[in-house]
C-alpha positions as CSV (number, residue, x, y, z in Angstrom):
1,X,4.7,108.5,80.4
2,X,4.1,106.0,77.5
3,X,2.2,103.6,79.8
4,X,-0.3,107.0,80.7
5,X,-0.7,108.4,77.1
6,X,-1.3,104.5,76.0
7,X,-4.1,104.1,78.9
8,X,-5.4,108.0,78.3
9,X,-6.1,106.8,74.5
10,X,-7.9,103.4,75.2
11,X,-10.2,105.0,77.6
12,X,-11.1,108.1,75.0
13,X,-12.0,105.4,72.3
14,X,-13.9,103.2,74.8
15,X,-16.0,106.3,76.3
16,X,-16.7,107.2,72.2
17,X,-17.8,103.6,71.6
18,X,-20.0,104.4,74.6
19,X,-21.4,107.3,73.2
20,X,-22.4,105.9,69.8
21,X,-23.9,103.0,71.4
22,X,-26.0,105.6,73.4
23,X,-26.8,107.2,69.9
24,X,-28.4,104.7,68.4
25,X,-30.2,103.4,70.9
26,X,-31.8,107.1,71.2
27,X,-32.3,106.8,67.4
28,X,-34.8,103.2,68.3
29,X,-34.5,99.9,70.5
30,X,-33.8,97.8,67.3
31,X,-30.9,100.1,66.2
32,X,-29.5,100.1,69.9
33,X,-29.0,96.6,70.1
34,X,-27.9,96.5,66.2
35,X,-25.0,98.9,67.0
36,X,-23.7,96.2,70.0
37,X,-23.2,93.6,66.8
38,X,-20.0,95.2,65.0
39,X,-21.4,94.6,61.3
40,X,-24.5,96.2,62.2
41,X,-22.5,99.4,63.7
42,X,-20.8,100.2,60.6
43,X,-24.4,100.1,59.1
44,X,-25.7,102.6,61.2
45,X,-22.4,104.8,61.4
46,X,-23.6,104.7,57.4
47,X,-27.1,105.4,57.6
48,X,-26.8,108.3,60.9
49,X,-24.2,109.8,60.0
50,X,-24.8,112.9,62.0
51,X,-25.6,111.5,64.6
52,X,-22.4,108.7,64.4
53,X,-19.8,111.4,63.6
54,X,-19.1,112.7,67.3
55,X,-18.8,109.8,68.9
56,X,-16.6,108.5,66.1
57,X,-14.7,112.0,66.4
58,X,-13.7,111.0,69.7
59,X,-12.9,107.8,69.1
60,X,-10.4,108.9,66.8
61,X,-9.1,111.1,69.1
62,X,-8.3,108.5,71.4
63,X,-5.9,106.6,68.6
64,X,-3.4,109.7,68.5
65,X,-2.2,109.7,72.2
66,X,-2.5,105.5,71.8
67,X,-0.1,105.5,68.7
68,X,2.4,107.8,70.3
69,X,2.4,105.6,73.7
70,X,3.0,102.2,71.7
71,X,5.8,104.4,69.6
72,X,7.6,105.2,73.1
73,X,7.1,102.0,74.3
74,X,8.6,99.9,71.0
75,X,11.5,102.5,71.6
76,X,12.7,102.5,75.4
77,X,11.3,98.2,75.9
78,X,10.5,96.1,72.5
79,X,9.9,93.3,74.5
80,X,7.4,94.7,76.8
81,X,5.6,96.1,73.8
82,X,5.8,92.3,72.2
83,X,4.5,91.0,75.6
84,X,1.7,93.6,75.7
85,X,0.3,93.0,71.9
86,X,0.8,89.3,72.4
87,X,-1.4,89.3,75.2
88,X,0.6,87.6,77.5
89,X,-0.8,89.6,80.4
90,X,-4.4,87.8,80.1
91,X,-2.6,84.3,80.8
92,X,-2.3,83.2,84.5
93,X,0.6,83.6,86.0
94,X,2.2,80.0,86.7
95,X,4.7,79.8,89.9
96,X,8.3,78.8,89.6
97,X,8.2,74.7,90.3
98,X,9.2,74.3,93.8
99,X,13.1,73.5,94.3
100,X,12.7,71.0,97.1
101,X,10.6,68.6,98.2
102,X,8.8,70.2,101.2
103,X,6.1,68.9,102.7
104,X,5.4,70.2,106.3
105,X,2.1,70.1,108.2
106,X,1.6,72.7,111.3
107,X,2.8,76.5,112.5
108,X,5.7,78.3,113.6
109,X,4.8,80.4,116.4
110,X,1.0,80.5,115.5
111,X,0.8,81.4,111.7
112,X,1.1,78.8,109.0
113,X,4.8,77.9,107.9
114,X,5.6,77.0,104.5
115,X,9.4,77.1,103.8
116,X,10.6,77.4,100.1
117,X,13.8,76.7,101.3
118,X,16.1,74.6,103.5
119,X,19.5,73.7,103.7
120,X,21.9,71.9,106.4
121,X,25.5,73.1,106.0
122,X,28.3,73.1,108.9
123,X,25.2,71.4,111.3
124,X,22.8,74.3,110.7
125,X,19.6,73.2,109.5
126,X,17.7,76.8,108.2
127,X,14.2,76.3,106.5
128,X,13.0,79.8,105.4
129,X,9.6,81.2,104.0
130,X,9.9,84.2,101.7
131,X,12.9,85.4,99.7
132,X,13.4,88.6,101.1
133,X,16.6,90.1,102.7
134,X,13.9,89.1,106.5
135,X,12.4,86.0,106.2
136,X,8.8,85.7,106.7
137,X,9.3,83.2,109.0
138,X,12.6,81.1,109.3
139,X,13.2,77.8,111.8
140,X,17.1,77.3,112.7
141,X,18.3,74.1,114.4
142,X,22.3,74.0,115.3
143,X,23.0,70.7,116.2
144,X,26.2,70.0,118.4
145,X,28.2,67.6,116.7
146,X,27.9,68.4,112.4
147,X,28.5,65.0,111.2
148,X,28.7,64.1,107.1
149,X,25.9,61.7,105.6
150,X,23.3,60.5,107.2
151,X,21.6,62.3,110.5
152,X,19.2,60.7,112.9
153,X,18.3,62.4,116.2
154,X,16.1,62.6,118.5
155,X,15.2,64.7,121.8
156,X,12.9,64.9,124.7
157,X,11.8,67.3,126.7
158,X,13.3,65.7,129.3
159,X,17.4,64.9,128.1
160,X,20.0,67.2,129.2
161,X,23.3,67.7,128.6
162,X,24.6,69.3,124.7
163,X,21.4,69.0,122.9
164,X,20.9,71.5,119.5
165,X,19.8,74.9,119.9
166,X,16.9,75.8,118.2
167,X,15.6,79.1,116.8
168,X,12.8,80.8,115.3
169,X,12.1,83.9,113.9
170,X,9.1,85.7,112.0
171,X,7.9,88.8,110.5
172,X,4.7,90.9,111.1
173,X,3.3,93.2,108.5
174,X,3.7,95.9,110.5
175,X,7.7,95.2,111.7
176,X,10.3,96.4,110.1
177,X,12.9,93.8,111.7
178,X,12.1,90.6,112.6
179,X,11.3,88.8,116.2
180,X,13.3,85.6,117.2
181,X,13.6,83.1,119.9
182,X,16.3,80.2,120.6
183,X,15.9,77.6,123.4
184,X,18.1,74.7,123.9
185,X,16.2,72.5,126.0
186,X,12.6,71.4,126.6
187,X,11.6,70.3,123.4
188,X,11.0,67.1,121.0
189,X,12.5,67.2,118.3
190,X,13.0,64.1,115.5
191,X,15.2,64.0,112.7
192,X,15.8,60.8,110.2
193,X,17.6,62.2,107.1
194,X,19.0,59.6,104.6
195,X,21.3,61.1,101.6
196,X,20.7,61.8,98.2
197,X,22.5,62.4,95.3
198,X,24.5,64.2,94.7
199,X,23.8,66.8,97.2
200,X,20.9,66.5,99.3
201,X,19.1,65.1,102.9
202,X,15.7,63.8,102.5
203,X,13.6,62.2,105.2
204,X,11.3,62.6,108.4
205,X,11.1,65.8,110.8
206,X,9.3,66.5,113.7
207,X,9.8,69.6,115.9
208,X,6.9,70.4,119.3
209,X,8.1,73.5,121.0
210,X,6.6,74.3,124.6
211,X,2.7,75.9,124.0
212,X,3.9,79.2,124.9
213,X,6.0,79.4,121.4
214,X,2.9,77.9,119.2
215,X,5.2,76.0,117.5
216,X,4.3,72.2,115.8
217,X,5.5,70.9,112.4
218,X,5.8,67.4,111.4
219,X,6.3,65.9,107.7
220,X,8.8,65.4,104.9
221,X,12.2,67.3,104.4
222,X,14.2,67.7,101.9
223,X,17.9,69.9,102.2
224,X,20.4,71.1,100.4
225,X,23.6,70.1,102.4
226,X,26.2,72.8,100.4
227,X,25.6,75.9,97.5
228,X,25.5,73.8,94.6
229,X,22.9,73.2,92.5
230,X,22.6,70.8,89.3
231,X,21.1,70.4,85.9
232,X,20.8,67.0,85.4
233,X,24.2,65.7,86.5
234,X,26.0,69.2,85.5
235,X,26.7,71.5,88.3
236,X,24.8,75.2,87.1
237,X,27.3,77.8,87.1
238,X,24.6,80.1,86.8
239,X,23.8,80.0,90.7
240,X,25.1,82.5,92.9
241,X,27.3,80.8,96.1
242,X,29.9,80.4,96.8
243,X,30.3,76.7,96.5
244,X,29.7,77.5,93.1
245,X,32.6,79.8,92.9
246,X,34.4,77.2,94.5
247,X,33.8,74.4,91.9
248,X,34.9,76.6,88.8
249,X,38.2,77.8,90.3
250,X,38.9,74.0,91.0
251,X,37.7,73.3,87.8
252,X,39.6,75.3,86.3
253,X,42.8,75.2,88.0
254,X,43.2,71.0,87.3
255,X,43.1,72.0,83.5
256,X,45.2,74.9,83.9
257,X,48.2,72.9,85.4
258,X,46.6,69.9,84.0
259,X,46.5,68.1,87.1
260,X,44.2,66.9,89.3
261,X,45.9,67.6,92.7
262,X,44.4,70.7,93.5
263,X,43.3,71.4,96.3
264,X,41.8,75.2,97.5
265,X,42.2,77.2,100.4
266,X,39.3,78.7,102.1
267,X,37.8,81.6,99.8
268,X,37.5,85.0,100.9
269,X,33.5,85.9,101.4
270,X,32.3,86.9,97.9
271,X,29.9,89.7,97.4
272,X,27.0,88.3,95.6
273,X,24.7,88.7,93.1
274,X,27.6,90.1,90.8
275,X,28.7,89.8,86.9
276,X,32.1,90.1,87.7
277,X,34.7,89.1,91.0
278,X,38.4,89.9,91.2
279,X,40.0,87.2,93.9
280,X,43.2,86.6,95.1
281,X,43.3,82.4,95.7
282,X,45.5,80.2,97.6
283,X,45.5,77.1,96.5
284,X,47.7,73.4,96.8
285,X,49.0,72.6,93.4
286,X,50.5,68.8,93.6
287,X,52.0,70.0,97.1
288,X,53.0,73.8,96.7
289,X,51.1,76.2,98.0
290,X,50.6,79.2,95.5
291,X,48.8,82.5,95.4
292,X,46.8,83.0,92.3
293,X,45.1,86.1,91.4
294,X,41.7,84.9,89.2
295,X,39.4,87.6,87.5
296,X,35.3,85.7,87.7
297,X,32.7,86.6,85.4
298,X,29.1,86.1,85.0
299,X,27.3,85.5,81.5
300,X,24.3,84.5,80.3
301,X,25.3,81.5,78.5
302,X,28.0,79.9,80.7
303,X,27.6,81.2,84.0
304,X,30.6,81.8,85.8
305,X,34.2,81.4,84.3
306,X,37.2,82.3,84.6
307,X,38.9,85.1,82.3
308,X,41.1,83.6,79.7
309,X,40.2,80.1,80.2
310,X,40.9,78.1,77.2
311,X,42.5,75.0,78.4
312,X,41.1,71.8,77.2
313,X,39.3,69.2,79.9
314,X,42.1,66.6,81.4
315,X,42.2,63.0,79.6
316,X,39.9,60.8,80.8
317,X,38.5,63.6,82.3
318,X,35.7,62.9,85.7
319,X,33.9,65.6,86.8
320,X,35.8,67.5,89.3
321,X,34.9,67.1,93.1
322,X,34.9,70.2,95.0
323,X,37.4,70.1,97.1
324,X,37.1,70.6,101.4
325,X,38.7,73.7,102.0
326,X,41.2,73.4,104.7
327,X,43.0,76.5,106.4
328,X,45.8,75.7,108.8
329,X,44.9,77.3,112.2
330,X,46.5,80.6,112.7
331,X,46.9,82.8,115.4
332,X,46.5,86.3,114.9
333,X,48.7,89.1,116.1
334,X,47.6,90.4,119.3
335,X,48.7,94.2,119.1
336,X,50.2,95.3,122.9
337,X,50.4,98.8,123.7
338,X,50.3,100.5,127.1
339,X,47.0,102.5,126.1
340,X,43.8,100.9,125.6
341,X,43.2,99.8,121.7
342,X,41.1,101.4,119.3
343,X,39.3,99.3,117.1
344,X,37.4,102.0,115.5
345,X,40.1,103.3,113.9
346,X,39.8,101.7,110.3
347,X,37.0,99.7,110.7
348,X,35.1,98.8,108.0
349,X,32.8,96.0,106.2
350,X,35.9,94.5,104.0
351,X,38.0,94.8,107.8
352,X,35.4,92.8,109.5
353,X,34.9,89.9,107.1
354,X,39.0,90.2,106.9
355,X,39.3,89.5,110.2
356,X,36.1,88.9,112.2
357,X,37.8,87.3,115.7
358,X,39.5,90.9,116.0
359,X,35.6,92.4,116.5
360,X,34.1,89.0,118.4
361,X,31.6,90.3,121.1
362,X,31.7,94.0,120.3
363,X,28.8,96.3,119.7
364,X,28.0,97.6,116.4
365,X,25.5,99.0,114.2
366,X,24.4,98.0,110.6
367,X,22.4,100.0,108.3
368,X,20.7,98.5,105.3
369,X,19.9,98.7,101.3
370,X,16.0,99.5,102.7
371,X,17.1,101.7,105.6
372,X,16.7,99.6,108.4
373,X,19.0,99.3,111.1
374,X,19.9,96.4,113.3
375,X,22.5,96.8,116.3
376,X,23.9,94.1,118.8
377,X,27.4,92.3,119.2
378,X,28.9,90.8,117.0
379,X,28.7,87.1,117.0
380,X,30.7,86.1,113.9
381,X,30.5,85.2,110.6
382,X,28.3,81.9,109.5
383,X,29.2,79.4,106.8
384,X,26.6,81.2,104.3
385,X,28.6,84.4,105.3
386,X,26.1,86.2,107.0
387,X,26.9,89.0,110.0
388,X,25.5,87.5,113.2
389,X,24.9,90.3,115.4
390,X,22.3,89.3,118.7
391,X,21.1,91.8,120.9
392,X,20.0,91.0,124.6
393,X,16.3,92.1,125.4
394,X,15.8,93.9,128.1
395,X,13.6,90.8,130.0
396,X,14.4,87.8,129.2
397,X,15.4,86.8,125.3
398,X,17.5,88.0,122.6
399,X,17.4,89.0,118.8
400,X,19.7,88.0,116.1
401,X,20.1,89.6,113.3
402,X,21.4,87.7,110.2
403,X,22.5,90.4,107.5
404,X,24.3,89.8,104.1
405,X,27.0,91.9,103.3
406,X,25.9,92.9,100.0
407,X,22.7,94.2,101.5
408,X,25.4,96.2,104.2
409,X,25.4,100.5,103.3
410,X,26.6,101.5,106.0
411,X,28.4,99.9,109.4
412,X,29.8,101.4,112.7
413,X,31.5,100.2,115.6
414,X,30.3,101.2,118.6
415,X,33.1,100.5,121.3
416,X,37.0,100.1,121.6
C-alpha cells in the first residue's frame, strides 16, 4: 500500500510538471523552453498565473498521497525508507566476491557451466551452479577409495575395474525437478589437487564425457574439503553446517572440563538455517563416554554458542582442532515376528534420519517447501545430510533426487 500511494503521488506531480510545461509553451516558444530551466519556471508561474495555477493544483495534489506513503513506509521499514531517500537504488548492484577460486572452461551437457561452489568431503567431489534447493546444473564425481590430502587421478576411456562414478544433473526453465545421469566407465577424467590451508584442494581438472552427454570442462579447481569456513585464521561461527556445529561444541566442551581430551561422537543431522538447536551429545571426555544435553544458538554478533558458556579459554590455549567423529559400529535390532513387518507404522522424517538402514531400498515419496514432489528408493543419507532417493527410468537411466530435510513438508512411505 505505501509503495502504491508513494508511486500514485510521483506520477500526479510529474503529469502537472507536464502540464505547465505544455502551458507555457502555448503562451510562446521563448517561454516554453524558459519554463524547462527551473529559475525561469518560477518566473512564469509568477507572471501567468492563471494559466500556472492548474497545473500547479495538481502538482500539489500529487504531494498528499506521497507524504502519507513515505509516513507508512518510515513506520513499518526505516531502513528501506533511508535506503530509498539515500538513493541507494540508482547505484549498481555489485555481486558478492566469489568464495572459491573457480575457473572452468567448457559445458555440462550442452549449456555453459559455471559452478559457485564445490566441495570434496567423504570422496564426493560436488561443483554446483545456482543456490537454489535444484541446482541449475551440478557435476558429482564419487571416487572409490576417499583418501585425506592430496588427490591425483586419472582415467581412460579405456580402464576397467572400480573407477569413480560420475554424475550430472541440470535444470530446464520449464522443469520443475531436475534431469540426471551417472556413468562409471567410458570417460577421461584428470584430477591433480594439492592442499591448502587450512581447509581446501586446489589444482588441475579435466572431465570429457562421451559426445552423446555434451559434456567437456577443463581448468582450475578449487574445494572446500569439510563445512568450515574462516575469517582470516578464525573459524566463522556464523556459517551454517554442521562442521561448524561441531567445532563450537568441541570448543566448548575442552573449556568446560578444562581439558583438551575431547573427543565427539557423531552428531545427529541438524536442521539448518536455524537461531536456535536443542542436542543431545555424546562425547569422550579424557576416556569416559558421557551424554550431554547442549542448548545452540545463533546471534548476530557471535554466531553460534552454546547457552551459558562463560568459561575462560584453556592456558596456553591453541585453537581447537575439530575432532574426527568416530561411532563404534552397531548392529541394529532386527525385529522377528511371524507376520510381515510394517514399516509404515510411525514413520516419519526425525524416524528416517534416526535410523535410515531400517528404510534402505524402500520406496517413498517427498513433498517439498515449493510443492514439488520427488519419489524413488531410498538410497541413504550423504555426509552433507541430504535424502538420496533414485528412481529407475522406464528405458535405460535413473534420477536422484538430493533433498534437504529442512526443505522436507511432508514424507510417506510407500511399502512395508
Amino acid at each position: 500500500m505505501d509503495a502504491l500511494l508513494i508511486l500514485g503521488g510521483v506520477l500526479l506531480i510529474l503529469c502537472g510538471l507536464v502540464w505547465l510545461v505544455m502551458r507555457a509553451f502555448s503562451t510562446s516558444l521563448l517561454w516554453g523552453w524558459g519554463s524547462l530551466i527551473p529559475p525561469l519556471t518560477l518566473f512564469y508561474v509568477l507572471r501567468h498565473w492563471r494559466k500556472a495555477r492548474s497545473p500547479l493544483g495538481l502538482s500539489g495534489l500529487g504531494f498528499i498521497p506521497l507524504i502519507v506513503g513515505l509516513t507508512l513506509l518510515a513506520n513499518q521499514d526505516a531502513q528501506r525508507l533511508q535506503a530509498l531517500l539515500s538513493l541507494q537504488w540508482l547505484q549498481a548492484e555489485v555481486p558478492p566476491p566469489a568464495e572459491l577460486a573457480i575457473d572452468l572452461q567448457g559445458e555440462l551437457y550442452g549449456r555453459p557451466f559455471q559452478p559457485q561452489q564445490g566441495e570434496l568431503i567423504d570422496g564426493v567431489l560436488s561443483l554446483r551452479e545456482g543456490r537454489d534447493f535444484f541446482a541449475q546444473s551440478e557435476l558429482t564425481i564419487r571416487l572409490p577409495q576417499p583418501q585425506p590430502g592430496a588427490v591425483r587421478l586419472d582415467v581412460l576411456p579405456a580402464d576397467e575395474g572400480q573407477l569413480p562414478e560420475v554424475e550430472i544433473s541440470w535444470l530446464l526453465p520449464e522443469q520443475d525437478l531436475p534431469e540426471a545421469r551417472r556413468l562409471s566407465r567410458g570417460y577421461t577424467l584428470h584430477l591433480n589437487l594439492q592442499p591448502l590451508a587450512p581447509n581446501k584442494l586446489v589444482g588441475d581438472f579435466h572431465l570429457l564425457l562421451p559426445a552423446q552427454f555434451k559434456t567437456s570442462l577443463s581448468g582450475n579447481l578449487e574445494l572446500y574439503t569439510n563445512g568450515l569456513r574462516y575469517k582470516g585464521d578464525a573459524v566463522d561461527r556464523h556459517f551454517d553446517s554442521a562442521d561448524t556445529l561441531a567445532y563450537v561444541i568441541h570448543d566448548y566442551l575442552q573449556r568446560r572440563f578444562a581439558t583438551r581430551q575431547v573427543r565427539l561422537d557423531k552428531l545427529p543431522v541438524p536442521r539448518l538455517p536455524a537461531k536456535q538447536l536443542d542436542l543431545s551429545v555424546r562425547a569422550e571426555i579424557e576416556g569416559e563416554w558421557q551424554e550431554l544435553p547442549l542448548l545452540l544458538k545463533k546471534t548476530d554478533n557471535r554466531g553460534w554458542w552454546v547457552e551459558a558458556d562463560h568459561f575462560p579459554p584453556l592456558p596456553a590455549a591453541v585453537q581447537p582442532v575439530l575432532a574426527t567423529a568416530v561411532t563404534p559400529a552397531r548392529n541394529e535390532t532386527v525385529e522377528r515376528s511371524s507376520r510381515p513387518l510394517d514399516r509404515r507404522l510411525r514413520f516419519s522424517l526425525d524416524a528416517l534420519l534416526r535410523s535410515p538402514n531400517r528404510y534402505q531400498n524402500l520406496t517413498m515419496r517427498v513433498q517439498t517447501e515449493r510443492g514439488n514432489s520427488a519419489e524413488g528408493r531410498f538410497q541413504g543419507i550423504e555426509a552433507d545430510g541430504r535424502i538420496l532417493l533414485r528412481q529407475r527410468l522406464s528405458g535405460q537411466g535413473e534420477i536422484s533426487y538430493r533433498l534437504r530435510p529442512e526443505e522436507v513438508v511432508r514424507i510417506e512411505l510407500l511399502e512395508p
